[in-house]
One Martini backbone bead per residue (centre of mass of N, CA, C, O) as a GRO file, in nm:
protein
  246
    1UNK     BB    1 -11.166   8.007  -4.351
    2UNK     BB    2 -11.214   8.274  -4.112
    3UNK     BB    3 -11.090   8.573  -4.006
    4UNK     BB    4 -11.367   8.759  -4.071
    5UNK     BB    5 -11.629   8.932  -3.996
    6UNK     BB    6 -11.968   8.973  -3.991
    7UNK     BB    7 -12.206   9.218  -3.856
    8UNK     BB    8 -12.467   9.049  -3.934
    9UNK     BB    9 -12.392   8.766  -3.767
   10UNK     BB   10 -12.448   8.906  -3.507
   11UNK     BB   11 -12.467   9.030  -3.230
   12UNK     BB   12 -12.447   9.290  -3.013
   13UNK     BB   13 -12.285   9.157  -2.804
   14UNK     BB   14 -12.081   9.045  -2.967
   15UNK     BB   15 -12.009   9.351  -3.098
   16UNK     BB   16 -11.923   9.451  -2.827
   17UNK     BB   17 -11.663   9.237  -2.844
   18UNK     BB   18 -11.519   9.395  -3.114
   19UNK     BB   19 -11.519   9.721  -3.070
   20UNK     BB   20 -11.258   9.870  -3.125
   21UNK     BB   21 -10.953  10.041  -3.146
   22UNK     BB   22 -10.812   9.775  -3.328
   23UNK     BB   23 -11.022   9.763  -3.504
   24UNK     BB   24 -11.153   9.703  -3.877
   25UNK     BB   25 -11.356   9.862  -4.095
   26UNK     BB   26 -11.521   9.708  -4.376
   27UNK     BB   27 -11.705   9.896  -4.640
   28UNK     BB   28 -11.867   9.763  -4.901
   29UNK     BB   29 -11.876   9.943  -5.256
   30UNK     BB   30 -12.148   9.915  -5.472
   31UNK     BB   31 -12.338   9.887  -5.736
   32UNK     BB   32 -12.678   9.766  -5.838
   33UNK     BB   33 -12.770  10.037  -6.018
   34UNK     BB   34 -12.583  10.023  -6.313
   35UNK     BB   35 -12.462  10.091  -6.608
   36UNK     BB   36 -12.286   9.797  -6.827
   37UNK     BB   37 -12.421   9.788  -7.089
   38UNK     BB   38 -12.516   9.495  -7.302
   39UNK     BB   39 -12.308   9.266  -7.111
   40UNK     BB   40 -12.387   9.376  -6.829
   41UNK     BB   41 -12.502   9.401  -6.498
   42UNK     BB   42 -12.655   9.657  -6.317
   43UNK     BB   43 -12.457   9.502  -6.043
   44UNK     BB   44 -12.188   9.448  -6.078
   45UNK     BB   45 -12.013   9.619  -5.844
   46UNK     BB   46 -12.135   9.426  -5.630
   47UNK     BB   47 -11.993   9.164  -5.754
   48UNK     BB   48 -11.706   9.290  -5.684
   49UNK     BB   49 -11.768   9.355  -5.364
   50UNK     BB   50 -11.830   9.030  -5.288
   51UNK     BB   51 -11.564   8.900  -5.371
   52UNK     BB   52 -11.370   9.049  -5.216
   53UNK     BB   53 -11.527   9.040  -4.921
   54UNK     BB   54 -11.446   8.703  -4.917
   55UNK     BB   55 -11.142   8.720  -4.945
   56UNK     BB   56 -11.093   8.922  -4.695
   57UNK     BB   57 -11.248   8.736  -4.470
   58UNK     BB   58 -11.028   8.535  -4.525
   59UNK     BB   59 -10.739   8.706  -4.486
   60UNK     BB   60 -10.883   8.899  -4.276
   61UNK     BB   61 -10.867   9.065  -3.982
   62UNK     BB   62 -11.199   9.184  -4.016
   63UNK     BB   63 -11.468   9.419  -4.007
   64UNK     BB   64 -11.822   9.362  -4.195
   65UNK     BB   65 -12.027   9.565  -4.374
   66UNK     BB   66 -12.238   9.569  -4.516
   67UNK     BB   67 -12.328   9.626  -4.824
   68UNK     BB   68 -12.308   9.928  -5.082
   69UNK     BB   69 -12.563  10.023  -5.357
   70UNK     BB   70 -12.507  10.350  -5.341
   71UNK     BB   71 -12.429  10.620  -5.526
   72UNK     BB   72 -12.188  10.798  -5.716
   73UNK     BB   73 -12.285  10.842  -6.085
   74UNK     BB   74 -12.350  11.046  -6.318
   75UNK     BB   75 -12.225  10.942  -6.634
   76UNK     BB   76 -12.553  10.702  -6.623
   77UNK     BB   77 -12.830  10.889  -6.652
   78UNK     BB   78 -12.936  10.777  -6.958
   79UNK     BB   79 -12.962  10.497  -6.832
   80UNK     BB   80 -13.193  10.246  -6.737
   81UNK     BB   81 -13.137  10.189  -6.377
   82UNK     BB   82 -12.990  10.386  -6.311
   83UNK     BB   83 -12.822  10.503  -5.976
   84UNK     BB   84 -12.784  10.811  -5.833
   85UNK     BB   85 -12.593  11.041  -5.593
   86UNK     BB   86 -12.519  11.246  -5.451
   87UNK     BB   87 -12.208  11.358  -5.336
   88UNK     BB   88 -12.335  11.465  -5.014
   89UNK     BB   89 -12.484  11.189  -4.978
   90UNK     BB   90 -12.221  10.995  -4.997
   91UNK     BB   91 -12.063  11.113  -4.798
   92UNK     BB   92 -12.310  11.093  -4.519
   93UNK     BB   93 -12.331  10.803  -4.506
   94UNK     BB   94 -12.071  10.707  -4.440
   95UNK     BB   95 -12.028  10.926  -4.199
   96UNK     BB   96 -12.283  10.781  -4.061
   97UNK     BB   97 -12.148  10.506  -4.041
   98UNK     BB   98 -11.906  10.553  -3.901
   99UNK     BB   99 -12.012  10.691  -3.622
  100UNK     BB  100 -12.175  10.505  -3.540
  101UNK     BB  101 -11.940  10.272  -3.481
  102UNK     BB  102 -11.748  10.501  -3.317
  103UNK     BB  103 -11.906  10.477  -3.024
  104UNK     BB  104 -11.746  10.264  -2.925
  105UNK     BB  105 -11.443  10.294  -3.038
  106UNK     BB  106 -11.363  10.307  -3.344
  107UNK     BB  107 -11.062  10.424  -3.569
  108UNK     BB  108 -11.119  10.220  -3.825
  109UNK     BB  109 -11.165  10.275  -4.210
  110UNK     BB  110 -11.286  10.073  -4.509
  111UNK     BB  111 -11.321  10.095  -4.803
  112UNK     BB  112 -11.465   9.873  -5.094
  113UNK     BB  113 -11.396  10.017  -5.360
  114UNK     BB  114 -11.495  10.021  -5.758
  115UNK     BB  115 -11.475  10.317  -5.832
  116UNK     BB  116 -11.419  10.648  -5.893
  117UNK     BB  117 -11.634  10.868  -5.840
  118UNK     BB  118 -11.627  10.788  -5.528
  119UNK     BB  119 -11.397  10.964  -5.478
  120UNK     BB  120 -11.519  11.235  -5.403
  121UNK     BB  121 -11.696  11.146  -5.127
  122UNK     BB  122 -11.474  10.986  -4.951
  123UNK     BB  123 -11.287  11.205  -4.917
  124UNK     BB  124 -11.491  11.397  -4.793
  125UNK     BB  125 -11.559  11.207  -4.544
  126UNK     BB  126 -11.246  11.176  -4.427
  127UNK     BB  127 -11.262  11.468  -4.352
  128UNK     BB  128 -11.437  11.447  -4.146
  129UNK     BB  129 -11.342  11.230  -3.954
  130UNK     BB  130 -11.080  11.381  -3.922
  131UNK     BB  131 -11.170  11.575  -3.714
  132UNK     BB  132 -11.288  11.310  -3.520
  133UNK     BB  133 -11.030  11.110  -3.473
  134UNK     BB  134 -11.081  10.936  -3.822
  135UNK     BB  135 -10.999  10.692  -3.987
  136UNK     BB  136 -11.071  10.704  -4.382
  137UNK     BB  137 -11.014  10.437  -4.629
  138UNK     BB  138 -10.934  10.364  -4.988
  139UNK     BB  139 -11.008  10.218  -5.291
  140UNK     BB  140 -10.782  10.302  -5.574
  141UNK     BB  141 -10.782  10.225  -5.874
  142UNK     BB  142 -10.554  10.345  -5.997
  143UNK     BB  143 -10.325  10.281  -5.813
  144UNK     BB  144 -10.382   9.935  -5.840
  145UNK     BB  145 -10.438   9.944  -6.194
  146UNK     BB  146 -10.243  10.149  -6.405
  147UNK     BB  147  -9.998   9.957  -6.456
  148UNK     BB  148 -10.138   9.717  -6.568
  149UNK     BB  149 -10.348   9.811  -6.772
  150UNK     BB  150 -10.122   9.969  -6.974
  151UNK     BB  151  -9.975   9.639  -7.047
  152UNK     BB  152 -10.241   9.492  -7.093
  153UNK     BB  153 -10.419   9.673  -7.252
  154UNK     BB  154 -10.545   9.683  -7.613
  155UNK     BB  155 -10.692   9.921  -7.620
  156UNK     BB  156 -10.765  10.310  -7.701
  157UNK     BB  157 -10.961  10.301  -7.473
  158UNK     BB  158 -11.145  10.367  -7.151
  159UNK     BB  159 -11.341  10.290  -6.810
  160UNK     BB  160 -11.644  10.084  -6.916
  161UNK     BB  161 -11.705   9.805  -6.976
  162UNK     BB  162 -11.448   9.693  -7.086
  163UNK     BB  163 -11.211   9.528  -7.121
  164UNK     BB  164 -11.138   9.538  -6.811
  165UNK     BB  165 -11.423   9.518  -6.660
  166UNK     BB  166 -11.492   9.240  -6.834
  167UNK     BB  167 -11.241   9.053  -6.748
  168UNK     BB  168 -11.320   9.058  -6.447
  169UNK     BB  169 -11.606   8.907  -6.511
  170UNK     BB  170 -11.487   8.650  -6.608
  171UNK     BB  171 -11.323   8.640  -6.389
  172UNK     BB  172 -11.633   8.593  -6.137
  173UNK     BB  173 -11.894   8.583  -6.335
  174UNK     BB  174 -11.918   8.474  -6.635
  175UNK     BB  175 -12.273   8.415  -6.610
  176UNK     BB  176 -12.308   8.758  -6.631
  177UNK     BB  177 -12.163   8.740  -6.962
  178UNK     BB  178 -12.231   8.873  -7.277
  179UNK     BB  179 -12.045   8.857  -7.563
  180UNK     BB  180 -12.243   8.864  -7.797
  181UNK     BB  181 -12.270   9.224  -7.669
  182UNK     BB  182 -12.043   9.341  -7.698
  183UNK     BB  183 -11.840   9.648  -7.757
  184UNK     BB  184 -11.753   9.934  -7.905
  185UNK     BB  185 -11.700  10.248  -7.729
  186UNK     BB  186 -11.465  10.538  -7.831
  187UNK     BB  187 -11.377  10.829  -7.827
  188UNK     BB  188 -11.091  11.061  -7.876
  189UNK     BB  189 -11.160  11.343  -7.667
  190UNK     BB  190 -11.395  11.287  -7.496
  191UNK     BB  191 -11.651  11.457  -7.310
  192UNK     BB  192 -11.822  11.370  -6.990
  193UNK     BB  193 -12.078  11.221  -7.034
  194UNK     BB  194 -12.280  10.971  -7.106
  195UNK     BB  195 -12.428  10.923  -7.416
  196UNK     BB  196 -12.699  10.868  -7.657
  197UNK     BB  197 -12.635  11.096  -7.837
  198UNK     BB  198 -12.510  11.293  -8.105
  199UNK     BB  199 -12.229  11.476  -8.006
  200UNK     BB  200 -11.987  11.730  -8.035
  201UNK     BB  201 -11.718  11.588  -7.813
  202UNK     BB  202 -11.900  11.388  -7.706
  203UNK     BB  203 -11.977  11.058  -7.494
  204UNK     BB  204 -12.087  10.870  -7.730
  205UNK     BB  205 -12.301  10.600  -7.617
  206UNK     BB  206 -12.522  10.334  -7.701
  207UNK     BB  207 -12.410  10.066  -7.498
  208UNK     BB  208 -12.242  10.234  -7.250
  209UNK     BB  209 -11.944  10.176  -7.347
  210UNK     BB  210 -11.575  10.280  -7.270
  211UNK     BB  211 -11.453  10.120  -7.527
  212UNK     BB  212 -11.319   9.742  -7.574
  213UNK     BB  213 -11.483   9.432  -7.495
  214UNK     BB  214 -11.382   9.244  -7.669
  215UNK     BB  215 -11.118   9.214  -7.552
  216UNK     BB  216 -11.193   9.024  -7.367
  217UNK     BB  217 -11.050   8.806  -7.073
  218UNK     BB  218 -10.992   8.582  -6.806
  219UNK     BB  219 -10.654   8.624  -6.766
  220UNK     BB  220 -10.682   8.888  -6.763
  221UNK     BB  221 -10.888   8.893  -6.493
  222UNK     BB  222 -10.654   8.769  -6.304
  223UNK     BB  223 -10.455   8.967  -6.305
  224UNK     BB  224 -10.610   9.239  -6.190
  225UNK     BB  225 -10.749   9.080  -5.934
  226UNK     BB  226 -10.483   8.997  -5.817
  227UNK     BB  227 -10.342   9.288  -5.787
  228UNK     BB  228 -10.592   9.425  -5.613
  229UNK     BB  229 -10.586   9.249  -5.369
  230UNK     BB  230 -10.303   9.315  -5.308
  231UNK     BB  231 -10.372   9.610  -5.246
  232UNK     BB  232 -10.575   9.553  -5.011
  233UNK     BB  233 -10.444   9.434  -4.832
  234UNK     BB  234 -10.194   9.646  -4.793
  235UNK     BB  235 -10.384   9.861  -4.694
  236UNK     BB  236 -10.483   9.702  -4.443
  237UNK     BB  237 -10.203   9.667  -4.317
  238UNK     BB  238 -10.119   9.980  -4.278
  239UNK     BB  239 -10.358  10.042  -4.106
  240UNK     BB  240 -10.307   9.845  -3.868
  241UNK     BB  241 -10.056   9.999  -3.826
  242UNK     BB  242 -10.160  10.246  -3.750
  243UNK     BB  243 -10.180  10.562  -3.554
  244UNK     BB  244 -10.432  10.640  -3.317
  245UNK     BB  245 -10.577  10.905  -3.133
  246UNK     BB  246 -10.781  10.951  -2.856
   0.00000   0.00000   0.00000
């Protein structure tokens, strides 16, 4: 049973009786086109957003615009099928799919973020949002897992493909992870995107992983994936008792 509705699935008649300033808009953003090693698919975090959204809609009464499958990226432009856009190409597309629906009446939106990099665009949409007196929030990966993943993470460090979003895809698409291809990259105080050739001091990855996905379990990503959905409910929780004014 669904609480919350697609509004990919409705007619505009439908959708003129669902928007109002009541309304909660949920629009989930996952990269489709962005490398993750050679044992994750360019895909992950669009289906980490397409799962999260099938939850959401499940358990909360809000309205879900189609996903967005591209963003700002930059640290991944050496991998061949990654594709970023400007920080500022992501933050007006946002704001201007926000814009779009707040014409009917609506003045509640919340990303269904996946990323990290992607904090920079939407702080910055959320600002232009709210000059025209719309409130935009999103899903803060650091705020909702940076406590679980101290106390659960085995590796000595990482960030992308690694322990940590390995194991999340353990448990939610096993079927697209290759552990046979895991692999550990991961410099101690290398700073930058990442790269692929040797530089002193750049973060090397020869694999695209930025830590160590060999340590990744199925029942680390159940207790992950636990965290972040409470952590996104309570989110659109807050949302929804919010006071917006006129």
């Amino acid at each position: 049973m669904r609480r919350g509705k697609l509004i990919e699935e409705m007619t505009w008649s439908e959708a003129e009786g669902c928007l109002n300033k009541e309304a909660v808009i949920v629009i989930p953003l996952g990269a489709a086109a962005k490398e993750h090693g050679l044992h994750l698919q360019l895909r992950n975090d669009w289906l980490i957003a397409e799962y999260l959204k099938e939850v959401i809609l499940k358990q909360q009464d809000v309205i879900i615009l189609p996903t967005i499958n591209y963003s700002y990226y930059p640290a991944f432009s050496e991998y061949p099928g990654s594709v970023s856009l400007s920080a500022e190409t992501s933050a007006n597309m946002i704001y201007e799919i926000c814009q779009s629906i707040a014409k009917f009446g609506v003045k509640k939106f919340y990303v269904l973020n996946t990323g990290i990099s992607t904090l920079t665009p939407l702080k910055a949409a959320a600002q232009k949002l709210k000059n025209h007196g719309l409130v935009l929030q999103y899903t803060n990966l650091h705020e909702a897992l940076d406590k679980l993943i101290e106390n659960l993470a085995a590796q000595d460090g990482g960030s992308h493909a690694d322990e940590i979003e390995t194991s999340i895809m353990l448990h939610i698409a096993p079927d697209t992870v290759c552990m046979d291809k895991a692999r550990h990259d991961y410099i101690p105080g290398a700073q930058g995107h990442l790269i692929r050739t040797v530089q002193e001091g750049a973060a090397y990855s020869p694999s695209g992983v930025w830590g160590d996905a060999t340590l990744a379990t199925q029942p680390k990503g159940e207790k992950i994936v636990e965290c972040l959905i409470k952590h996104i409910i309570n989110d659109l929780d807050n949302l929804k008792q919010l006071a917006v004014s006129e």
